[in-house]
N, C-alpha and C positions, 0 to 999 in steps of 0.2 A: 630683744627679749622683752616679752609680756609683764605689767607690775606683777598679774599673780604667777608667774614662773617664776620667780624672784623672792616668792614670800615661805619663809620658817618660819615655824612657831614653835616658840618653846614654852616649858612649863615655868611655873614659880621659883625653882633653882637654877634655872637656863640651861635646860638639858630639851633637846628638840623631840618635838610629842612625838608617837609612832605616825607612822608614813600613811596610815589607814586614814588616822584623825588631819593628817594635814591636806591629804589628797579630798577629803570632803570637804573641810573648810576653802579650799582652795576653788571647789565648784559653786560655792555657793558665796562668792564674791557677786559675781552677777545680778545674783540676785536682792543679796544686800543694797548694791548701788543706786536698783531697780526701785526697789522698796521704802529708800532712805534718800533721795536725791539731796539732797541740802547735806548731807555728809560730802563732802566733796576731798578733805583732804586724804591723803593714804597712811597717814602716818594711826589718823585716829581708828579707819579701817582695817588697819592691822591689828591695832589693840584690839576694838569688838571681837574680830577674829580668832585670837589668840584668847582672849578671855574666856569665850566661849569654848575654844580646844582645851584650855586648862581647865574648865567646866565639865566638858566630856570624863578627859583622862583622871580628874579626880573620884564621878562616876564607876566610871569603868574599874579605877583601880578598887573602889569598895563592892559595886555587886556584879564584876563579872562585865563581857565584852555588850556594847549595845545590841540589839537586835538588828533594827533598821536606824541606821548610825545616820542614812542620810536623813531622817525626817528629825529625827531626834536631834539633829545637829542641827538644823533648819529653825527648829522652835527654840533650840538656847540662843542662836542667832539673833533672832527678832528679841528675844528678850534681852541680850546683853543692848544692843543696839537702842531698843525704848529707854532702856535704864541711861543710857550713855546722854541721850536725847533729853532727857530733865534737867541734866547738870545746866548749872546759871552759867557757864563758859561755853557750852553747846545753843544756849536761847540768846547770848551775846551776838555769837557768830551767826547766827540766823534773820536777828534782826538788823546785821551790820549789812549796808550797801554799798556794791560795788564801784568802783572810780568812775564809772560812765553816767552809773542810774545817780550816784551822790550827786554829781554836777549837775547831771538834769534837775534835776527837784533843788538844788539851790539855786540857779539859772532861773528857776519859774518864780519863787518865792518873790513879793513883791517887797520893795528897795525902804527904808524908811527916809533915807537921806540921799541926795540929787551930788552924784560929784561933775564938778566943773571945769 
């Protein structure tokens, strides 16, 4: 099974949003990933997503159903997503390097002291 076959979203009281708003979010993982490559874990791509649904369905419950739910969902996307992207815990994990690339560049970094 797929990560997004897998993915619920529910709202701020943990009641699972309508199947309309999950079924979009759920299409536009893709292009999150696409969009956002340095997001890599799924746990935070859930949140964006969910944030974003709960973004909708608060919407929706004040003026009534979206019209074109997929673009309008596309743009809360990118925005919850940028927003997420500022936090100092998102520019931490961005600037942190992997266990291959960290040894390379300490490996290269020249010695001050000669062990014998």
């Amino acid at each position: 099974m797929e990560f997004a076959d897998r993915l619920a979203f529910v709202d701020q009281t943990g009641q699972p949003l309508n199947d309309r708003i999950q079924q979009v979010l759920r299409r536009l993982l893709p292009e999150l990933r696409k969009r956002y490559p340095l997001i890599v874990d799924d746990v935070v791509i859930t949140e964006i997503l969910e944030g974003a649904g709960q973004r909708i369905a608060d919407r929706e419950r004040r003026f009534g159903p979206v019209k074109n739910l997929q673009g309008y969902a596309s743009v809360i996307v990118r925005h919850v997503a940028a927003s997420r992207m500022r936090h100092a815990s998102m520019r931490v994990e961005q600037a942190a390097l992997d266990a291959d690339e960290g040894h390379a560049r300490l490996t290269a970094l020249p010695s001050k002291y000669c062990i014998s």
